[in-house]
C-alpha positions as CSV (number, residue, x, y, z in Angstrom):
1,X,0.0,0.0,0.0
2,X,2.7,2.6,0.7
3,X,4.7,1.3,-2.1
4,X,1.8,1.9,-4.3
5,X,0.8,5.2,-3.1
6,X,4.5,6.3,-3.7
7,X,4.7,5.5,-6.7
8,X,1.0,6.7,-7.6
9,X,2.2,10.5,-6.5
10,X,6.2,10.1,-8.1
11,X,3.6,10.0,-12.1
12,X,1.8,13.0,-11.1
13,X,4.9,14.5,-10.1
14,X,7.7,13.3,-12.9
15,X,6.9,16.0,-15.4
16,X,7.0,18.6,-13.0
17,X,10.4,17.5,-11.3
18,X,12.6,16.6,-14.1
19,X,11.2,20.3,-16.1
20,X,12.9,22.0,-13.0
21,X,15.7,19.6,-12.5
22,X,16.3,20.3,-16.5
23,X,16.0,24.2,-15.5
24,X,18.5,24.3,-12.6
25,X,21.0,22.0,-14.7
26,X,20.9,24.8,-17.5
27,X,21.0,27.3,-15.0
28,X,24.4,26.2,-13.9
29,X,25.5,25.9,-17.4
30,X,24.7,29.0,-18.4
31,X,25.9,30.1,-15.1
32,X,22.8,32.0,-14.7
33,X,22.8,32.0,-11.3
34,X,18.6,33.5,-10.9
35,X,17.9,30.2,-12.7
36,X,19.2,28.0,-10.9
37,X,18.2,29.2,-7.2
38,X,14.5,29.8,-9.0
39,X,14.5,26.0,-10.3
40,X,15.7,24.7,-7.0
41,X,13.7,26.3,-4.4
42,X,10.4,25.5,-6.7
43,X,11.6,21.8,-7.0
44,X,11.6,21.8,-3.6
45,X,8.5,23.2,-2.6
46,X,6.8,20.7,-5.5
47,X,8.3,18.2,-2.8
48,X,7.3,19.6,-0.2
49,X,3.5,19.8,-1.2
50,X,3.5,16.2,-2.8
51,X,4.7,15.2,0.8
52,X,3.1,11.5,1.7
53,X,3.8,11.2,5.2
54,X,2.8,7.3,6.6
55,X,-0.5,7.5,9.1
56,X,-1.3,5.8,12.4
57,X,-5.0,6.1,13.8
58,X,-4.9,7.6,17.1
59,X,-7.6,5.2,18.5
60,X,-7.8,1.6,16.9
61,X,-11.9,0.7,17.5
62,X,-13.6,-1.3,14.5
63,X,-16.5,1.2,14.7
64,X,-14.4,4.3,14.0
65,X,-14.5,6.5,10.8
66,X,-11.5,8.5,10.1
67,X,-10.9,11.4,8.4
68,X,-10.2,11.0,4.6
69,X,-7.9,14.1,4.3
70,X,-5.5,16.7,6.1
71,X,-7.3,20.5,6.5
72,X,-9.5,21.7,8.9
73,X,-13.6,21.7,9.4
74,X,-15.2,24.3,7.7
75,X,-18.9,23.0,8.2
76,X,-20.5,20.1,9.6
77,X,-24.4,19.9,8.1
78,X,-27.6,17.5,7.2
79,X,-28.4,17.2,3.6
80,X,-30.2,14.6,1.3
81,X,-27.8,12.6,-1.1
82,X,-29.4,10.9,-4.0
83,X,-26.6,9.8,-6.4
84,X,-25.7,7.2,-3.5
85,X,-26.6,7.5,-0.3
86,X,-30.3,7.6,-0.9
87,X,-30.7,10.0,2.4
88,X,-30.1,11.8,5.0
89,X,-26.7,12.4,5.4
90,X,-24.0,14.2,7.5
91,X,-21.7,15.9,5.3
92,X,-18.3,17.0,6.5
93,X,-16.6,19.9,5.1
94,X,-12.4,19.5,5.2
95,X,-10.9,22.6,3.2
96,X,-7.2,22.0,2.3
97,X,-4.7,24.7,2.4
98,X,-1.6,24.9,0.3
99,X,0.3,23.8,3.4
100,X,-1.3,20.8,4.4
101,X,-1.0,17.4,2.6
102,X,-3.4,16.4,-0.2
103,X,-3.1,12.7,-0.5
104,X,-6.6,11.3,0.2
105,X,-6.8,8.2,2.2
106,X,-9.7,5.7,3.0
107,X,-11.7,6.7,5.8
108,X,-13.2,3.0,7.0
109,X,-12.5,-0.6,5.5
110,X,-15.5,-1.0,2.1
111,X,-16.1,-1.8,-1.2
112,X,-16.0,0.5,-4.2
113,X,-19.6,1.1,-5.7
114,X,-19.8,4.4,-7.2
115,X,-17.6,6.3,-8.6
116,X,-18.9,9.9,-10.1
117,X,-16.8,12.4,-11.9
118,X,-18.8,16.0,-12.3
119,X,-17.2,18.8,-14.6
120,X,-17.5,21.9,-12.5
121,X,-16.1,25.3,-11.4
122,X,-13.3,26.6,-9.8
123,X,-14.8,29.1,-7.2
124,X,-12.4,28.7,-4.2
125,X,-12.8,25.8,-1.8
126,X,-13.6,28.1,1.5
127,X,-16.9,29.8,-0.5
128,X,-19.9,27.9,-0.3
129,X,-20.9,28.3,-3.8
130,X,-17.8,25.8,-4.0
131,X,-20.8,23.1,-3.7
132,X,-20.5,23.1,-7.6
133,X,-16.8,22.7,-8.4
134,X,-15.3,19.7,-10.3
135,X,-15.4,16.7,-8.0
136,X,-15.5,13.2,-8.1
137,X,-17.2,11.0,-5.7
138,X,-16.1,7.9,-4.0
139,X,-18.9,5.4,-2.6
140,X,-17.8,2.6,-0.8
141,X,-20.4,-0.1,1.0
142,X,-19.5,-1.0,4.5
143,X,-20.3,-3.3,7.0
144,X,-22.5,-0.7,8.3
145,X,-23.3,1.3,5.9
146,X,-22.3,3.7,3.0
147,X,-20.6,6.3,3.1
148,X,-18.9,9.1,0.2
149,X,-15.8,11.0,-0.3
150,X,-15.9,13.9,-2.2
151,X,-12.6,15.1,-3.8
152,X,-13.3,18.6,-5.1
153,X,-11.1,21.5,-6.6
154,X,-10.8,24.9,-5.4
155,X,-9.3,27.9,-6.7
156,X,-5.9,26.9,-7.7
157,X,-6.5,23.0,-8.2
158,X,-7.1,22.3,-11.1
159,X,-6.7,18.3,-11.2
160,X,-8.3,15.6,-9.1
161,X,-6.8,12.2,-9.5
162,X,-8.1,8.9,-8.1
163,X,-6.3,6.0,-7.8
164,X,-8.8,2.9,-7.1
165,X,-11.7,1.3,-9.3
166,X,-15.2,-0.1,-8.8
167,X,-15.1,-3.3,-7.2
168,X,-11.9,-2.7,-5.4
169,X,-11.9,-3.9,-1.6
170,X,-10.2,-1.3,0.3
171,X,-8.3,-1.1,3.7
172,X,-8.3,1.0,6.7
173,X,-6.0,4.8,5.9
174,X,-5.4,2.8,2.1
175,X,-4.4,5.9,-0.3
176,X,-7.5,7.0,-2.8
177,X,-6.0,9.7,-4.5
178,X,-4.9,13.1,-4.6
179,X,-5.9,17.0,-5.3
180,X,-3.9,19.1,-7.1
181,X,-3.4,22.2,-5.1
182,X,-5.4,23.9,-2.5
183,X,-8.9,22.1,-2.5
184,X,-11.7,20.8,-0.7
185,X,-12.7,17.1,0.4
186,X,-16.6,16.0,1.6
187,X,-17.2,13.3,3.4
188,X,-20.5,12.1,3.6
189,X,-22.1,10.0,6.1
190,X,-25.2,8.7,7.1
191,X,-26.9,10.7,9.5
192,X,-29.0,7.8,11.3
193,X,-26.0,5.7,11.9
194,X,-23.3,7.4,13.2
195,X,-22.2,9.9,16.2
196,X,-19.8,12.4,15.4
197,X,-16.7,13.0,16.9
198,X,-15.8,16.4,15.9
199,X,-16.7,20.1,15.4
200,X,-16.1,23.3,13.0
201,X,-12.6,24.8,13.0
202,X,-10.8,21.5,14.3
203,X,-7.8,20.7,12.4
204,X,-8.1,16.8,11.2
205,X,-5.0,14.6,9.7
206,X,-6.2,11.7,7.0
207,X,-5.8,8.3,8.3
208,X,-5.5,9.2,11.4
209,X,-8.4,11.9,12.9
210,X,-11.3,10.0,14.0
211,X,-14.3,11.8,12.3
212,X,-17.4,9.5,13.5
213,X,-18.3,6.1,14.8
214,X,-21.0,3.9,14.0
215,X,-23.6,3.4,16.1
């Protein structure tokens, strides 16, 4: 799995790294000294936010849901999901600074059943007319229940990339994908089933926040 997910973010990243590694090379040929410092402190911010730090939950319980991303809570509210959930649901707002890692991973052990890529805008991730930026949806059956996570884009990101397929079992904290840059993720559960665990404003890590438990 970390293999996988490392390897997943090095081919988002390739084109990026060896344009600037090209850059800085030239730099010092040139001995254009602007070029060279430019190319290497952008290389290493590029690094720096394709970071994929390993997780550990902070409580091990079957019945926890954790969160699916780094940010922190914008909104915690009830709405009606159709497309999968078929209900009442709580949906979880996690906005995603610049800073903060934006590797998605797996919020509870489940199966893939709906996957749902929407065209959209790029309004940015903090507003709430964000609701209709591109975004693709990840539903996964559980033992108890579904439950959705919602990559979207926000002002500046202007790729979301997803790594697993329908039908694909998936573990506890497994990577799902990632947003590039500063973005938004949902997660969507349902409101009859689960107590939540946290509030507006708190600052969550992915993998290892718990969000919810079943009930």
């Amino acid at each position: 799995m970390i293999i996988s997910g490392i390897i997943s973010a090095w081919r988002e990243v390739k084109p990026i790294v060896i344009g600037l590694v090209s850059l800085s090379f030239i730099g010092i040929v040139q001995k254009c000294k602007w070029l060279s410092v430019a190319s290497a402190l952008f290389l290493g911010w590029v690094f720096y936010f394709f970071r994929d730090p390993e997780r550990f939950p902070e409580l091990i319980a079957p019945d926890i849901i954790f969160s699916p991303a780094d940010g922190r809570i914008t909104k915690i509210e009830q709405i009606n999901e159709s497309d999968f959930m078929q209900g009442k649901c709580q949906r979880v707002t996690i906005f995603l600074s610049l800073f903060n890692v934006h590797v998605q991973h797996n919020p509870y052990p489940g199966t893939v059943k709906f996957i749902n890529y929407q065209s959209g805008g790029f309004a940015p991730a903090l507003f709430d007319h964000a609701d209709n930026n591109e975004s693709n949806s990840i539903g996964l059956q559980t033992q108890h229940g579904p439950l959705i996570v919602k990559q979207m884009t926000g002002l500046l990101a202007r790729r979301i990339v997803c790594w697993v397929d329908l039908e694909d079992q998936l573990e506890l904290g497994q990577r799902l994908g990632l947003i590039k840059f500063g973005s938004r993720v949902d997660l969507f559960l349902p409101s009859d089933k689960i107590e939540l665990l946290v509030e507006p404003g708190q600052t969550v890590y992915g993998g290892q926040t718990a969000i919810a438990k079943w009930c």
